[in-house]
Structures are given as C-alpha cells and as structure tokens.
N, C-alpha and C positions, 0 to 999 in steps of 0.2 A: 501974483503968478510966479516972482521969481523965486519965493519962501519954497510956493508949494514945489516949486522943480528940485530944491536944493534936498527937501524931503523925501520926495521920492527917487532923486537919486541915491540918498542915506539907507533907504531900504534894504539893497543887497547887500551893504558893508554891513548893518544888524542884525542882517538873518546870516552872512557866512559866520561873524561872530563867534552867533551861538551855535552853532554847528561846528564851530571850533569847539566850543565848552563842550558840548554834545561828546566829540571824539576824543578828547580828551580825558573824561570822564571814563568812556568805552572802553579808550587805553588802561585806565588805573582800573576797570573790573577786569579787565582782561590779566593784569596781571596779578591781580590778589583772588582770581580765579587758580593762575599757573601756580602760586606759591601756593594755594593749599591745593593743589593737586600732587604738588611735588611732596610735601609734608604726608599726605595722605599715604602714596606712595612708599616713602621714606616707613613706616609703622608696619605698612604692609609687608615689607623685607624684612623688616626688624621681627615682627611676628614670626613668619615662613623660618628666619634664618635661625631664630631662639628656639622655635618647634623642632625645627631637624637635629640639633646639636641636644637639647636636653633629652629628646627620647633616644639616640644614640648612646648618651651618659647615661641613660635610667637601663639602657641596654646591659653596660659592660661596669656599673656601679659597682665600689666607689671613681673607676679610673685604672687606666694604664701604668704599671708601676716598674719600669724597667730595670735594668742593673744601673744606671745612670742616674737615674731617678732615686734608686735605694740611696747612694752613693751623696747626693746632695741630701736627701733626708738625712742620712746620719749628721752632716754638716751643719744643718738648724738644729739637731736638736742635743745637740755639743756630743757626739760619738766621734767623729771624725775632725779631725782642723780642716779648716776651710784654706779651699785652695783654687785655682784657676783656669785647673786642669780640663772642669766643665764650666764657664761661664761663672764667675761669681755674682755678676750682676742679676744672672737669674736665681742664683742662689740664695740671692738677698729678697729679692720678690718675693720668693717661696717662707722666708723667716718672714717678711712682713706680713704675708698671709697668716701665717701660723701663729704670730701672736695677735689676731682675730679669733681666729678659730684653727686648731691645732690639727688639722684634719685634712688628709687626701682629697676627699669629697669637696672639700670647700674651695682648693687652692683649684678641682677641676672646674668646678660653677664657676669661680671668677673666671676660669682662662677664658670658657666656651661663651660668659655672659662678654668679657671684651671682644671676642672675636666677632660677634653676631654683631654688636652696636659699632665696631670696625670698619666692617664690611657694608653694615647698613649707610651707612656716612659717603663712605666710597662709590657705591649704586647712587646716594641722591647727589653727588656733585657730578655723577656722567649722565644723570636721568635725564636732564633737561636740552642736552642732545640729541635723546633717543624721542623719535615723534608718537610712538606705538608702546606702551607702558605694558602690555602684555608680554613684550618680550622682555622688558623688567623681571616680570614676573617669572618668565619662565627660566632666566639666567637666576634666581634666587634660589627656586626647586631645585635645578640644577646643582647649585654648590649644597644646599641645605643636607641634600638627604643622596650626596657621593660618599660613597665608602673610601675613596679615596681621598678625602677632603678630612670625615668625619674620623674616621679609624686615628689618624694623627691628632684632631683636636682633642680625644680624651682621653690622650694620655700626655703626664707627667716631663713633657720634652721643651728643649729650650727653642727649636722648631717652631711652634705654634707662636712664640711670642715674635720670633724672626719674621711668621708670615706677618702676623697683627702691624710691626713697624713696616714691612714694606707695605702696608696696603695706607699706611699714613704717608708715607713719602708720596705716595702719588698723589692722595687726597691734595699735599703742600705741594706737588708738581702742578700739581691743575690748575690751582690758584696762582701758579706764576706764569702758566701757559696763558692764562685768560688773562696778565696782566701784560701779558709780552714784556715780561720780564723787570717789574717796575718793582715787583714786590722786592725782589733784590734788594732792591735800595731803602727799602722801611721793614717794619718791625719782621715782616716776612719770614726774615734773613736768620732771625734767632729761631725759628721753627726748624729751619735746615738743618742749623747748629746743632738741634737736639735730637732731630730724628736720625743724624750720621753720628755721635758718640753711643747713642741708644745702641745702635746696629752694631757697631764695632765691639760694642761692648755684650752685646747680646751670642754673637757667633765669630770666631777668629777667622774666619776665612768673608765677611762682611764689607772688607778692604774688595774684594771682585767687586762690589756692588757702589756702595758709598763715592769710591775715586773716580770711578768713569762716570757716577749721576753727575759730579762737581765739576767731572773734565768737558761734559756734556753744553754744562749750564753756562761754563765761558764760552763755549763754541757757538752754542746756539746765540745766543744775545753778548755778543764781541763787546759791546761798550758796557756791560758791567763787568767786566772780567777783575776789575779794582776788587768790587765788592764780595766777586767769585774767590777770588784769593785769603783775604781776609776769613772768609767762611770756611777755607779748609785748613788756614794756619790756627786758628780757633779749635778745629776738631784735632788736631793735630796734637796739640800743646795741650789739649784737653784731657785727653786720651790716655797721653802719658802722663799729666799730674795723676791721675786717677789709678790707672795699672800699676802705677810706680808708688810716690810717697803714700798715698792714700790706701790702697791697696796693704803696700808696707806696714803704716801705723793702727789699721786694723789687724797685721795677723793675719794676711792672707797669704800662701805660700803662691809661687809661682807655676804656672805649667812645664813642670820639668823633661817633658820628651819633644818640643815642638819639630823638630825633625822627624818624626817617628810619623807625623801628619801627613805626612806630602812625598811618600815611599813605595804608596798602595799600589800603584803600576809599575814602576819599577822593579818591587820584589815580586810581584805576580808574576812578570816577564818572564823574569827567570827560573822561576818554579815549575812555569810552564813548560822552559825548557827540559827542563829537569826532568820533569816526569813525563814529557812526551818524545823528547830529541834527546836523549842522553849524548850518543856518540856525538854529535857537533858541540853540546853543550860547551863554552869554554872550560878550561881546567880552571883556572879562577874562580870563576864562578860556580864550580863543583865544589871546589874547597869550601868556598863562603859558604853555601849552606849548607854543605854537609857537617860542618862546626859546627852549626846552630842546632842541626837534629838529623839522626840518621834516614837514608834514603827510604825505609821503609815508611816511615814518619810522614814524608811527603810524599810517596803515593798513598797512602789510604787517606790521610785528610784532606789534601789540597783539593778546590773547586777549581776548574777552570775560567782563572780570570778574578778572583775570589781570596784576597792576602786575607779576609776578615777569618777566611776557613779555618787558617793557621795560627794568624797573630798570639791568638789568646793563647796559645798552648805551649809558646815557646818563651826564654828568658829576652825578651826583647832589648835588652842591655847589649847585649852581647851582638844584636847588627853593628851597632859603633864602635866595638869594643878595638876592632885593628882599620875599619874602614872608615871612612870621613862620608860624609853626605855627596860629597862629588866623585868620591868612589863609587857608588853604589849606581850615581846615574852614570856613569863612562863604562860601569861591567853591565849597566842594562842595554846599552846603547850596543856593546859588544856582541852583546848576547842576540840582538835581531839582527846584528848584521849574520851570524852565524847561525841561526834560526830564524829565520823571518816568518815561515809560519805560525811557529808556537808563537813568538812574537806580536805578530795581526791575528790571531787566533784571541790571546788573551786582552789585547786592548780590547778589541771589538765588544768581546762579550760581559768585559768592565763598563764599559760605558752604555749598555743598551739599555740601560735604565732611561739612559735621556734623547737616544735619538731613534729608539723603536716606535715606531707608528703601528705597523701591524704586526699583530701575533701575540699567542699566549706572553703572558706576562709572572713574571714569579717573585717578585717582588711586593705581595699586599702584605700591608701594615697590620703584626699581630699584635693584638691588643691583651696584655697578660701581667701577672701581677707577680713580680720576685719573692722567693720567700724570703722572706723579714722579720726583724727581730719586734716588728709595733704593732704585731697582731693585725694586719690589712691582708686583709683575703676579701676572694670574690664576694659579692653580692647582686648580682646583674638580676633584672628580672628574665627568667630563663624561655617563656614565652614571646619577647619582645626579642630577646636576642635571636633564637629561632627565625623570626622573621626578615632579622638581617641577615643572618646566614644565607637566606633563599637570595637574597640581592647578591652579599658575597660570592655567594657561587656562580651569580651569572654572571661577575663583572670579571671571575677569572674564566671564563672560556673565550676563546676566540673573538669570537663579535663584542662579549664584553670589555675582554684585556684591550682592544681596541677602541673602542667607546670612552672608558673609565683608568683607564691602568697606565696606557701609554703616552708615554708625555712627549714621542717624538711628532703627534697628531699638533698638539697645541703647541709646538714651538712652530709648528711648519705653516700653522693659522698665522702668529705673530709675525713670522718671519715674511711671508707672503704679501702682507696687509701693510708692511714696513714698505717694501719695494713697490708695491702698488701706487701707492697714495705720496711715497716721496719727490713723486715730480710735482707735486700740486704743495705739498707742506714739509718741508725739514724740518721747523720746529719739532714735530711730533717725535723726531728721534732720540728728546731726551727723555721720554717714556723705555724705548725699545731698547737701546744700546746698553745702559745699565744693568738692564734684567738677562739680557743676552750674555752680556761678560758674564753674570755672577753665573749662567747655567753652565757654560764652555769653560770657564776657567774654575768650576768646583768640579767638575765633569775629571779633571784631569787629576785630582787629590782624591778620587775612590778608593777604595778599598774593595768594594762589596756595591751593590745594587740596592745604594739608602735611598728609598723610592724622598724620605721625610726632608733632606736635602731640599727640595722640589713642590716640594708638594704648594706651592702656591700656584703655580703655573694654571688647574685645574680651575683657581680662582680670578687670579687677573687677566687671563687670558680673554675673556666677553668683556669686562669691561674697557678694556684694551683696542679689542676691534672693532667698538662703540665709540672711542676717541679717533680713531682715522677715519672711519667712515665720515664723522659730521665735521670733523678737523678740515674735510677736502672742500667744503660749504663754509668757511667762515674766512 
C-alpha cells in the first residue's frame, strides 16, 4: 500500500513535467514562428523599398547628375585633382564604383540597391516592437514611392550616402539600447567607431550629429562613459590621420573656402537689408557689399533670405578680402539691430525649409542632368516619368507640400513623441537629441532651402515613433 501511495503521489509531479516539456517546446515554436515572421517581413520591405526606388531610377535614367556631381566625375576620371571641397570619401566610392563599371547608371543602382537593404535592416530591428506588421507595411509604401525621399535617392549626391550612415547608426543604437548599454564594453564599440569617421567623413557639418550621439551615449549609461570616451578620442585621432597625412600622401587638395560654409545667414541679413531698408542699412555694411557688386546686382538677383541666389555670381574671394569671419557676423548682428525686420524677414524665410509644417512648399528636389563633357544625357522612360509627375504635382500643392514636403510636420511628430514618453524612458533620448542637433544646428549654415540636407527625416521619423511608443512597455 505504501508503494502504491508513493506512486500516485508521483503522478502529478510526471504529468506537470511534461507539461513543462509541452510549454517549452510551445515557447521554441513560438519563437521560430516570430523569427520567420520577422524574416518574412524583412523581404517584404526589401521588395516594397527596391520596387519604389528602381522604377523612380527607370523614371529619371541614367540618374541626377548635378554641377557637384559633374565636379567629382571629373575627379575619378583624372579631369580635375581631387580635392575635399565635396567629400572625398565619396569621391572615392564613386572611383571604386567606376572601376566596376564606369558608368552613372551603375554608381545610381548601387546607391538605391544600399539604400533599400539599409532601410530594410532598420524596419526589421524595430519590427519586432511593432505588434501590427501592416503598419510595417504601410511605413515602407510610405518612404518607397515619396517623391520626397526618391527624387534625392537618384541622383548623384553625397546626401543619400549621409542618409544610408544614419540609418546604420540607429540600426547600432538599438542594439546598445537593447543592451542597456553593454555593447559599449565589447566588440559593439568598434561599429560606433566606424559609423562616426563614416559620417564625418561623408559630410562636414556631420560633427552636429556624431558629438551629441557620443555626448548622449555617456549621459545615458554614466558608467560607461570610460568606454564612451575612448570611442570618441578614436574618431577623433582618426579623422585627422585621415583628412591630414592620408589625405596628403594621396594628393588630395584641401577644402579651401571653409569659412564661406557658415556665412548663408549672415550675408542674406544683410542683403536683405540692402535691398529692402536701405536708409537704416548701416554704412558699413553698404560699403561691404557694395565692393562686392553693384546695387543694381543685388536687387535683381537677390531672393529673400536666399545668399545661394547670389553666391555664384559674385568673386567670393573678395568677402575675406578686408573682413575677417567675425567681421561679417558683428556687421550682421549690426544690421538687425538697425533693421530688424529685413532682419526676421530673412532668417525666417531661410529656415522654413525645416520648421514649415503647413503650406505650399518650394523646395522639390529637381532631378536633371549637367551638360557634360561624357556624353550622359537623359534617358528616363518618359511614360513612367509622366506618371510621377502626376504625384509630383500633388505633393506641391498645399495638402500635398504638407503631407510630403514639409519637414516642420515630422519634426513636430519627433519632437512631441520625445516629450511624451520621457517620463516613462530617457534612454530613448539618445535616438532624438542627435538627430535634433544635426536638424537645428545645419538649419543655421543655410544658404538656400536644401530641402537634401533633411531629407532623412521623411524616413526615420516612423521608425522613430515605433521606438517610443514600445520603449514605454519595456
């Protein structure tokens, strides 16, 4: 009797057991269910996003070929010396492409094939937060087939490769978010390394973006800050072997106007004043530009707010030529106190590339080919492009420019979604604050209304508000 008791007591310890094994099993289909749903997912975008961007390119074939674009073409193909005035490091992409295949068309298929497998990577490491894969789906259409997205991917600008690195920085952000910050301290640490010399070396004003990801990354996780440090004396020291002897021992000349970058408001200021407030204009600053070109000069070209209107037309040597860099901003500075409207007139209408939410917009990306000495002319197919036009023209009318155009909609999603979900997760700020500085602080080096500056925003922005939303649940 006492066998049989000790037996049947054994019975429920055998049957929870396997009911262990049972749910455990359950567990491993359930997640080799999730992993190929994610996978599945992941092809899905990759399809969607390589569809939108190749029939765009089949649109406007071979590709966007601008005066920038000529300018480094001649540099691969030994017309011009190479120099650093646009990016060399994409200079050098574009020669590695070219000895594949020597061809416009090719160097845009790769851009547009990295951008879609980019992007695709990006969607599957926030997919798995989002519970509803149709809205996957419907943020994919979304960037695939924006004219505001696409118009920039196909053409020939160092832009598109800026957007492709920050959409990796976040892919490496995530994976240190989900580590709470562990990955810092292993091999991790070297992907930073290379996605912040990438950047820096991809666009000079990259430093907005790069210093505050890193200033971010010790703030948020205080006890690596060791590790945080080391990662940016590393980009640091790197940067300049590179720009410097490297650079040097190839023959590459240096960017000889870097001042000339960070003037756009400034000299608009006062141009503004120029030609709208004469009489308060200071004398000074009458004299300055009128050195450079006469007054009639600057009322028929000048845009309001717009230094790109003029730049090109005048010997730009000759801003330095008696003023120093801190002259230029103490007589701009002068010039709104003595004009303050032309003044708020002209910043305003400089920056509304980035903080317009509603209203027509004038700023779409044209897509056009330089005359060139390589024989690349159009070949778009002219029925396919037709039919983007019909898109183009809705996305500049009102409802459209609002929808597609303006980026002050999608910083105000970011910015909203920041302040919302910060009482529940501050980690999430080292997504936000990075991309915030590089919009606010390029914002303030305009010239002109470079919608291509930006143009990621239309991108990261959903997947963005896909990481706070599930961020406030973990």
């Amino acid at each position: 009797m006492r066998k049989k008791g000790i037996v049947v007591k054994m019975i429920p310890v055998f049957v929870n057991k396997w009911k262990m094994v049972d749910v455990n099993i359950d567990k491993r289909k359930d997640k080799k269910r999730a992993r190929l749903s994610r996978r599945f997912c992941f092809i899905i975008v990759l399809l969607i996003s390589i569809s939108g961007n190749l029939l765009y390119w089949a649109a406007y074939y071979p590709g966007g070929f601008n005066l920038d674009a000529y300018g480094q073409w001649m540099q691969i193909n030994g017309d011009l010396p190479y120099n650093n005035w646009h990016p060399f490091f994409i200079t050098g992409i574009y020669w590695l492409l070219t000895r594949i295949v020597n061809s416009l068309a090719f160097c845009i298929f790769f851009q547009v094939l990295l951008f879609s497998v980019s992007f695709s990577v990006l969607i599957y490491k926030v997919e798995k937060w989002c519970l509803n894969k149709w809205w996957i789906i419907l943020i994919a259409f979304a960037v695939a087939f924006n004219p505001a997205v696409e118009l920039n991917n196909v053409c020939l600008i160092k832009d598109v490769y800026f957007t492709i690195e920050m959409m990796w920085s976040w892919i490496i952000l995530i994976d240190v978010y989900n580590s709470n910050g562990e990955v810092l301290d292993g091999k991790g640490k070297y992907s930073i390394v290379l996605i912040s010399i990438v950047m820096i070396l991809t666009r000079h004003n990259a430093y907005f973006y790069v210093f505050p990801m890193l200033i971010m990354l010790g703030v948020v996780w205080k006890t690596k800050w060791k590790s945080v440090l080391l990662i940016t004396a590393t980009v640091i020291i790197s940067v300049a072997i590179i720009e410097g002897p490297i650079y040097l021992l190839i023959h590459v000349e240096p960017h000889d106007n870097p001042k000339g970058e960070v003037i756009g408001i400034p000299m608009a200021v006062m141009a503004n004043a120029l030609t709208t407030d004469l009489d308060n204009t200071p004398e000074e600053v009458k004299e300055f530009l009128l050195d450079i070109a006469d007054y009639e000069f600057w009322e028929e070209n000048y845009i309001t707010g717009e230094w790109d209107s003029v730049k090109w037309d005048i010997d730009s040597s000759r801003i330095f030529h008696d003023k120093s860099l801190v002259d230029i901003f103490i007589m701009a500075i002068k010039t709104a106190g003595k004009c303050p409207r032309a003044a708020f007139e002209s910043v305003l209408w400089n920056t509304r590339v980035v903080w317009q939410i509603v209203g027509k917009s004038e700023w779409s990306t044209e897509v056009y080919i330089e005359d060139n000495i390589y024989g690349i002319k159009d070949g778009g197919l002219e029925d396919l492009k037709l039919f983007f036009k019909t898109i183009i023209s809705f996305s500049e009318t009102l409802i459209g420019s609002t929808l597609i155009w303006n980026l002050g909609g999608y910083i105000l999603i970011i910015v909203l979604s920041m302040l919302y979900y910060l009482r529940n997760n501050s980690k999430i700020l080292v997504f936000d604050i990075p991309l915030l500085s590089y919009v606010f602080l390029t914002m303030l080096l305009l010239c002109g209304p470079s919608y291509r500056y930006f143009y990621m925003l239309p991108i990261i922005t959903w997947p963005n508000l896909i990481l706070h939303i599930k961020a406030e649940k973990r």
